[in-house]
C-alpha positions as CSV (number, residue, x, y, z in Angstrom):
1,X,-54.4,-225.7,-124.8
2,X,-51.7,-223.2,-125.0
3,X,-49.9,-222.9,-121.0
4,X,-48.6,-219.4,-120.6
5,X,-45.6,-218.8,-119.2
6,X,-44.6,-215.8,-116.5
7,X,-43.4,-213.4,-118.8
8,X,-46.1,-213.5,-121.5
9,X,-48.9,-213.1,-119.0
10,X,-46.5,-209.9,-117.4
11,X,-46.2,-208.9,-121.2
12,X,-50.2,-209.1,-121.7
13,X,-50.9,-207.6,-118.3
14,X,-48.9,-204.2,-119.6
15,X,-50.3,-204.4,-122.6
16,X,-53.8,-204.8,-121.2
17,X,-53.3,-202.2,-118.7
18,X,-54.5,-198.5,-119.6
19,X,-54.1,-196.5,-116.0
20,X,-52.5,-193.1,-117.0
21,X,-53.6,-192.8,-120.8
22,X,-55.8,-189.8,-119.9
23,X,-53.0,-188.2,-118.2
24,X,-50.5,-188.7,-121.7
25,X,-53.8,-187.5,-123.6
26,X,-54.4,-184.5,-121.4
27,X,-50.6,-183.7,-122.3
28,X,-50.9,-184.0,-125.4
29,X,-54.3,-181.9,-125.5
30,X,-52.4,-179.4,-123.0
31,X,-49.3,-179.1,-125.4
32,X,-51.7,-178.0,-128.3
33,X,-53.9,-175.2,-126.3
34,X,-51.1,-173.9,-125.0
35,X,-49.4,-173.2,-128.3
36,X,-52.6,-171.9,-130.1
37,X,-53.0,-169.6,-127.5
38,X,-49.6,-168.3,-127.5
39,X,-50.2,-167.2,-131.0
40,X,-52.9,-165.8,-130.6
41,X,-51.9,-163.5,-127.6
42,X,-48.5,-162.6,-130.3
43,X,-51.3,-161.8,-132.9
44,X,-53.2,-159.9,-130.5
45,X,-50.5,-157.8,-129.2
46,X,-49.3,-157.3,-133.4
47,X,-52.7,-156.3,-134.5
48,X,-52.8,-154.1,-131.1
49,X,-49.6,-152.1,-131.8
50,X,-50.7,-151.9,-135.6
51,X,-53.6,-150.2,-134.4
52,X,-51.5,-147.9,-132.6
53,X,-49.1,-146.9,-135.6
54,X,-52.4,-146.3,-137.6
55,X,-54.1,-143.9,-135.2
56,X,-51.1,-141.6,-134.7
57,X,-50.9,-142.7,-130.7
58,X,-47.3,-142.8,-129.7
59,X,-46.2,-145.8,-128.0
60,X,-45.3,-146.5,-124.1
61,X,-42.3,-143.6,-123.3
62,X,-42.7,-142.1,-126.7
63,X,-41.9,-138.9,-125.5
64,X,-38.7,-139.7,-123.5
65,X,-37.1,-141.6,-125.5
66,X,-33.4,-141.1,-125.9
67,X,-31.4,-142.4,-129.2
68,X,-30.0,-146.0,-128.8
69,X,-26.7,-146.0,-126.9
70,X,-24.6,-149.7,-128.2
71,X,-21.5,-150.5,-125.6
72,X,-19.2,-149.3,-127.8
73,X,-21.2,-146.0,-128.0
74,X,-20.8,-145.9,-124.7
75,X,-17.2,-146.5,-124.3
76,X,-16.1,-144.4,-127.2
77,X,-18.3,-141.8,-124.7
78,X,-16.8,-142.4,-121.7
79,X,-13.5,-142.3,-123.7
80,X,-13.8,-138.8,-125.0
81,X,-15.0,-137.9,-121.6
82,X,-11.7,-138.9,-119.8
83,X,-9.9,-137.6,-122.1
84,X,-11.3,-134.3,-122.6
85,X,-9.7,-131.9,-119.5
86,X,-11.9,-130.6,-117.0
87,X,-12.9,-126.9,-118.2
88,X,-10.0,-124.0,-116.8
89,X,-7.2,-127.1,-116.4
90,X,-3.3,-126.3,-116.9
91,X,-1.7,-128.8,-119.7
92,X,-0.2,-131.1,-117.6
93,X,1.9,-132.6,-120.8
94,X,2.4,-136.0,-121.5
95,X,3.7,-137.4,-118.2
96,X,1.3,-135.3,-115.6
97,X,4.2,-132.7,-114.7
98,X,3.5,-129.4,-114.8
């Protein structure tokens, strides 16, 4: 007969012991849904705006929209605007005296 010592009956105890499998399977499980049905809401929301092309509807704000305005677009903008002086101004020259 083989006497088992402490740690080999803790080792088969954990071994043995299966409280909180359905918890790493229903993770698992979870992970995968979760991930399909992200897809399928990005597909939906593709074949949705496809739809939308092909019918001739303009989109949300359509007919509002202004052209795209990048940073620098919008310094260079607020550059000219500065610089330009105010309509009916004197030419103050380069150092601001008149």
């Amino acid at each position: 007969m083989v006497t088992q010592t402490p740690a080999s009956r803790l080792r088969l105890a954990f071994i043995r012991d299966d409280r909180g499998t359905a918890a790493l399977e229903f993770a698992a499980v979870a992970m995968i849904l979760v991930t399909i049905l992200g897809n399928a809401v990005d597909f939906g929301v593709y074949e949705y705006r496809t739809m939308q092309v092909q019918e001739g509807r303009p989109g949300r704000r359509a007919d509002r929209m202004e052209p795209l305005r990048t940073p620098v677009g919008a310094v260079r903008e607020r550059k000219e605007r500065q610089a330009a002086p105010p309509p009916g101004a004197r030419d103050a020259g380069p150092y601001g005296l008149s």
